[in-house]
C-alpha positions in Angstrom: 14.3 62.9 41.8 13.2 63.4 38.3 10.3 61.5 37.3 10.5 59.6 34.1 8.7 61.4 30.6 8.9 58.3 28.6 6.1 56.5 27.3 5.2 53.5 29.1 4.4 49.9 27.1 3.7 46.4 28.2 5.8 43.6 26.3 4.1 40.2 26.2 6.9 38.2 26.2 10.6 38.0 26.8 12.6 39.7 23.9 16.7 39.2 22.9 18.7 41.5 25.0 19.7 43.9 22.2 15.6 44.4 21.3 15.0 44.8 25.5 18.1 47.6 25.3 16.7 49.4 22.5 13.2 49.8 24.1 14.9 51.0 27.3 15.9 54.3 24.9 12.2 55.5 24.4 10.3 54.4 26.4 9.7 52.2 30.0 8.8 48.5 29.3 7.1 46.1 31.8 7.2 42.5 30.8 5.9 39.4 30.7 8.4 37.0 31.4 7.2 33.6 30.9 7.0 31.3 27.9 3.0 30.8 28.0 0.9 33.9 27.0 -0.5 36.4 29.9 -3.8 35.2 30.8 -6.3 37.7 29.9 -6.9 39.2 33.2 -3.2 39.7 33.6 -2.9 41.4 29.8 -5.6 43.9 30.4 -4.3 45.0 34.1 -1.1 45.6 32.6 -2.1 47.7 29.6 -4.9 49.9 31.4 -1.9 52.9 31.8 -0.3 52.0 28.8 0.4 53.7 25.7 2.1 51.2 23.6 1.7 47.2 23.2 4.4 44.8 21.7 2.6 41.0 21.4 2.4 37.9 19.9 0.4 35.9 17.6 -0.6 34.1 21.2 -2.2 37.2 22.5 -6.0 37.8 21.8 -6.3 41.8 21.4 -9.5 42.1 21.0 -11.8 45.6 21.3 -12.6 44.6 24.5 -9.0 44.8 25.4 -8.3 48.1 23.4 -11.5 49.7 25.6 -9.6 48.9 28.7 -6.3 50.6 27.8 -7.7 54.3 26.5 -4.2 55.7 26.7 -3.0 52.9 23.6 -1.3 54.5 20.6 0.3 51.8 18.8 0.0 47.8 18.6 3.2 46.5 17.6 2.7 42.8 16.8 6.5 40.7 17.0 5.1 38.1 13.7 3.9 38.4 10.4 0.2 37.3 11.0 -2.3 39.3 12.9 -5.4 37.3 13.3 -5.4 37.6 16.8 -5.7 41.1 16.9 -9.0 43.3 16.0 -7.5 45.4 13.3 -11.2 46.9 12.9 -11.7 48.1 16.3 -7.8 49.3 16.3 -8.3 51.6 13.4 -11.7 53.0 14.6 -10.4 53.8 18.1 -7.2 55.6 16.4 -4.4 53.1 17.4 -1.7 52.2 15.1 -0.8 48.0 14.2 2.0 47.1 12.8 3.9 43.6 11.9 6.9 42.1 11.2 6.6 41.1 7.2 8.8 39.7 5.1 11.4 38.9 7.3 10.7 35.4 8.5 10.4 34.0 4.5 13.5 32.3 3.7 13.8 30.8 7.5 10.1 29.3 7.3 10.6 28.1 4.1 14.2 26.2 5.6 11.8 24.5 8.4 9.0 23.3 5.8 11.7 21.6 4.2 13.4 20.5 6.9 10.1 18.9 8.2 9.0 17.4 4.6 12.3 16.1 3.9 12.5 14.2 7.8 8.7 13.0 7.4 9.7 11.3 4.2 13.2 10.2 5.5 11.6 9.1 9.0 14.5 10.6 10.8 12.8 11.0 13.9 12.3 7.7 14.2 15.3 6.7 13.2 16.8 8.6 15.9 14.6 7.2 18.9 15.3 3.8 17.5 19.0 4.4 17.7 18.2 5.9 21.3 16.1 2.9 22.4 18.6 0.4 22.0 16.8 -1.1 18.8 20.1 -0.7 16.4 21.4 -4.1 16.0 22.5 -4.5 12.9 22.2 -2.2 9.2 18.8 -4.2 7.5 17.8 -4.1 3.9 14.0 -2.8 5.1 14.6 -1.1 7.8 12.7 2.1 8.6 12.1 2.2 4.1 11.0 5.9 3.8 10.3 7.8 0.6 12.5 9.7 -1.9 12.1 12.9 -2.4 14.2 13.7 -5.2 11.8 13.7 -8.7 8.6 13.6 -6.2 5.4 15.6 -6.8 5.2 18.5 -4.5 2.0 20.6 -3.6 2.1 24.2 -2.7 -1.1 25.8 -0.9 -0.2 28.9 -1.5 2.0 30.9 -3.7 2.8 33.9 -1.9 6.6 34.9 -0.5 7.0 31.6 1.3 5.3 29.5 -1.1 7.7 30.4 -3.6 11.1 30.0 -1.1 9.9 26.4 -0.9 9.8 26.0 -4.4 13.1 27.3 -5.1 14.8 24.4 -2.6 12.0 22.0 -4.8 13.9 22.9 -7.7 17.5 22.0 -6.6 15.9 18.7 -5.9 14.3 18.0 -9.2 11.1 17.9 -8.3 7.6 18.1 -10.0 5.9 21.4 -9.0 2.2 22.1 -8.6 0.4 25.1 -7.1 -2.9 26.1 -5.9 -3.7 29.8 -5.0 -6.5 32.4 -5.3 -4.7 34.0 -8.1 -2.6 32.2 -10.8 0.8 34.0 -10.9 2.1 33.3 -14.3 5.6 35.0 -14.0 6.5 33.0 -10.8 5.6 29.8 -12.5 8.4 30.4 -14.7 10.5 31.5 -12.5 10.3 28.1 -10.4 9.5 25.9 -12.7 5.4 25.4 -10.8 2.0 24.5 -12.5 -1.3 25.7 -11.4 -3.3 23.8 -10.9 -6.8 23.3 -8.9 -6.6 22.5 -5.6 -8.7 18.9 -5.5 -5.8 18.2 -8.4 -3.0 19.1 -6.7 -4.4 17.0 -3.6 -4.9 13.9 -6.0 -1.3 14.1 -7.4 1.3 15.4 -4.8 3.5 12.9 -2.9 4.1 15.6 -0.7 1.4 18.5 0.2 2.9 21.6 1.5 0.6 24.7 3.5 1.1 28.2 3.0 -1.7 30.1 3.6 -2.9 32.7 6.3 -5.9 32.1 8.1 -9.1 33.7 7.4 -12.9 33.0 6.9 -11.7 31.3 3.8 -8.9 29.1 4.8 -9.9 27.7 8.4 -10.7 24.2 8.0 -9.3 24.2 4.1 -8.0 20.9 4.8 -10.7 18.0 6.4 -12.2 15.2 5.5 -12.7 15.3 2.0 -9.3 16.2 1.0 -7.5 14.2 3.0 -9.5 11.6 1.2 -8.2 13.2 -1.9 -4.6 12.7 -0.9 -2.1 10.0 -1.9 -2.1 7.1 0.9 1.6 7.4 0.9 1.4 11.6 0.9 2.8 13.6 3.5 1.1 17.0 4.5 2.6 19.9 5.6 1.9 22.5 7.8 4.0 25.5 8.6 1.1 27.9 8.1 -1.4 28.3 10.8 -2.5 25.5 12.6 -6.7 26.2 12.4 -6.5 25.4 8.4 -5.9 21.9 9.2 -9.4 20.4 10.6 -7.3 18.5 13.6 -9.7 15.4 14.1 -9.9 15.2 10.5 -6.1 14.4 9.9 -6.5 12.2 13.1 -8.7 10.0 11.8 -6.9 9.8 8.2 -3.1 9.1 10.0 -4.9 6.0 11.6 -6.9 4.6 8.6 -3.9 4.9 6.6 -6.0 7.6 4.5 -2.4 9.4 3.5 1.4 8.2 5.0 2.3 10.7 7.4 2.0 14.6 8.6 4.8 16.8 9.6 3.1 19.9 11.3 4.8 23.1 13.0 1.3 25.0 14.3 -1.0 22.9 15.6 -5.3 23.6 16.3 -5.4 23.9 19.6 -1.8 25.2 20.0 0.1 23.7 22.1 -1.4 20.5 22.3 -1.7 18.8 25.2 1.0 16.3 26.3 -2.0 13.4 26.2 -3.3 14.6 22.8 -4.1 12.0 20.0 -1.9 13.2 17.5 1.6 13.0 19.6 1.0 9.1 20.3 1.3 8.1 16.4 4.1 7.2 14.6 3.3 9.2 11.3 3.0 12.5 12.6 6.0 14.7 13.4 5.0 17.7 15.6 7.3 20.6 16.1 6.7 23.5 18.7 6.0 26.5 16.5 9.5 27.3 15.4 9.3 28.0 11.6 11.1 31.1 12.0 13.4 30.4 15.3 16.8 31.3 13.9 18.7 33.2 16.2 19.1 36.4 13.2 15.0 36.1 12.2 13.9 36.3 15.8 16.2 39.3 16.3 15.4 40.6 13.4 11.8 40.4 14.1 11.5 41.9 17.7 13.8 44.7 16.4 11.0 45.4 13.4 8.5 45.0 16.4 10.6 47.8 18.5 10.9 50.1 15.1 7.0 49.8 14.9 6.4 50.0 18.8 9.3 53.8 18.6 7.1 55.2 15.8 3.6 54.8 16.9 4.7 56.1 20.0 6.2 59.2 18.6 3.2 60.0 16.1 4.7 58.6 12.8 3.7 56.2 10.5 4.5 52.4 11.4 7.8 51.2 9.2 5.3 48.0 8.9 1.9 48.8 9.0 -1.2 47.2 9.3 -3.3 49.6 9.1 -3.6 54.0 8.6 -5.8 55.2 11.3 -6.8 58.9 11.2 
């Protein structure tokens, strides 16, 4: 029998069919085939013999990890963030990290709308009332949300998916104000934004929408003090990364009544626990990480993850690269 030539990688977590089939042509996969990450143990067995990885933002790749594997070429990363993996200690032990940019923009954008527009609308609600048995009759203050129409909207953030979000703002005539470490004056006519500075943009926006990635910079952007800062009728949102919201600190301001409600999509610590704080009140609508979960982005994604994962392995450069090791 002939024995196999093909590279062998470790896959982190289950991938669609067509991405699973397309791996089987260069290489020999092993999986992880559960929806929580592999514990840590579990990730560096697997990856001692391998020469390629294909993870998620779940996944702590740290050097420790990359010392374990000494036969790892390429670190193909299935999301557009990479925080979890040392990109540092990747380039100075020669392995290649790619991503999955770009792709995921438009979709993320849909679900930060999506959540602003059923925070203000108190949809979910609505819907468990119907579901309790509560419905008796249509009432003239029943369930009173907020319009969103001519609303002020805050935008942490300007970058690709900062400036989807604006676009759907526009088609609902609203007011438009940005904070970001650069001012981008051609985008500002192109969607109608103001810059503005971020303790203003707190102050004014009915609706306060996060965009950022997380770094020494942004973890924690949002706590105590600018919560305080925010409307007691705003509604902040979080489709970004869940660390740049200070978790107690939004906690504490849900209860007071410091600002009207939260709509988040990553949490800090992610998941929460069932028992958590945050899931027992009423103004805070918590989604399981699923910004970009469209059937086409998610494809699309693992296949830019495979494309990465086939070109490390062969000795090219990454389609989507993180980084240019020698």
């Amino acid at each position: 029998m002939a024995v196999s030539t093909k590279p062998t990688v470790y896959v982190t977590r289950h991938l669609p069919d067509e991405a699973w089939k397309r791996l089987w042509e260069f290489c020999r996969p092993a999986s992880w085939d559960f929806e929580y990450s592999p514990p840590s143990a579990v990730l560096r067995e697997n990856v001692t013999d391998k020469a390629g990885l294909l993870c998620l933002l779940t996944d702590t790749i740290d050097a420790e990890l990359m010392d374990s594997a000494p036969l790892l070429r390429v670190i193909s990363q299935c999301a557009v963030g990479y925080d979890n993996i040392d990109v540092p200690a990747a380039t100075l032990r020669g392995i290649r990290v790619g991503n999955t940019p770009g792709v995921l923009t438009e979709t993320t954008a849909d679900l930060a709308f999506c959540l602003l527009m059923a925070a203000a609308r108190r949809v979910v609600e609505g819907a468990e009332y119907v579901k309790a048995g509560r419905w008796q009759t249509w009432g003239l203050t029943l369930l009173l949300g907020q319009d969103v129409h001519g609303a002020t909207l805050g935008i942490v953030g300007m970058g690709r998916i900062g400036a989807a979000v604006a676009r759907r703002a526009g088609g609902f005539g609203m007011r438009i104000l940005y904070h970001d470490r650069v001012r981008k004056p051609a985008l500002e006519v192109q969607v109608g934004a103001t810059f503005v500075s971020l303790d203003r943009l707190l102050s004014e926006a009915d609706y306060v929408t996060l965009h950022v990635d997380l770094s020494a910079s942004t973890q924690g952007l949002i706590g105590e003090a600018e919560l305080d800062l925010m409307k007691p009728t705003a509604i902040l949102i979080n489709t970004s990364r869940g660390p740049v919201v200070q978790t107690a600190a939004l906690v504490t301001a849900l209860k007071s009544g410091k600002i009207g409600a939260a709509a988040l999509d990553v949490t800090d610590p992610e998941p929460l626990p069932g028992d958590h704080e945050l899931l027992g009140l009423p103004n805070a609508l918590v989604v399981p990480h699923i910004a970009s979960a469209s059937s086409a982005t998610r494809l699309r994604m693992a296949m830019m993850a495979v494309e990465n994962l086939e070109a490390g392995l062969a000795g090219r450069p990454l389609p989507y690269s993180v980084n240019a090791p020698d």
